[in-house]
Structures are given as structure tokens and as C-alpha cells.
N, C-alpha and C positions, 0 to 999 in steps of 0.2 A: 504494500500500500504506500503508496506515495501523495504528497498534497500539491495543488496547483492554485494559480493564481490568474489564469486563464482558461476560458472555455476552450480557445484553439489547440489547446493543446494536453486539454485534457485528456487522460484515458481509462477507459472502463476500470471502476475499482476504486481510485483514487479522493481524495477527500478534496472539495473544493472550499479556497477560504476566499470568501469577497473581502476585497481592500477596497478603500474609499480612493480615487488617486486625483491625480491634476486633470487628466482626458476622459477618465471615465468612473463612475462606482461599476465597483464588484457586487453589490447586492443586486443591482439590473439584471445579472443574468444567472442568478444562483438555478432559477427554474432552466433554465437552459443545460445550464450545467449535469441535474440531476437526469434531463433527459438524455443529455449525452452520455450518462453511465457513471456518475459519481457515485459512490457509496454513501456520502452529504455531503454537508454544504452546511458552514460554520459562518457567522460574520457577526459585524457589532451593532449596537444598539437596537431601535424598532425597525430597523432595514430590513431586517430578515422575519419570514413570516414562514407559519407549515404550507409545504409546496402543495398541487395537488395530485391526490391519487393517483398512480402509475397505471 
């Protein structure tokens, strides 16, 4: 299991953590993430919400 910081390059398995950044937040694409095959998806404050059902 490894963690990512990008959807592009996520891979099935891996824990996705959203960073807040200068070009983009990471919470925008947690649900992306999870459909790409995260195992989750971590991030901070109310940014992050339960995805929905797979």
C-alpha cells in the first residue's frame, strides 16, 4: 500500500491524501480518487465528506 497525492497517478490499492495547494485542493477529487481504486481517501477539515456507494 502506498499513498498518493494525485489522482493521475494513483493506483488501485493505495490511500489517497487531499492536500489543499496553490493550483488546486485535493479534496475536489477524493470521489474520483476512490473510483479510481483507492483503498481511501484521508484529508482535513469539512472538505472531506462519506463518498458515495460503490
Amino acid at each position: 500500500m502506498n499513498f498518493s497525492i494525485d489522482t493521475r497517478t494513483l493506483q488501485p490499492g493505495d490511500i489517497f491524501v487531499a492536500v489543499s495547494g496553490a493550483q488546486a485542493d485535493g479534496h475536489d477529487f477524493a470521489v474520483q480518487a476512490l473510483k479510481n481504486g483507492a483503498a481511501g481517501a484521508m484529508g482535513s477539515g469539512s472538505g472531506m465528506s462519506s463518498p458515495p456507494a460503490r
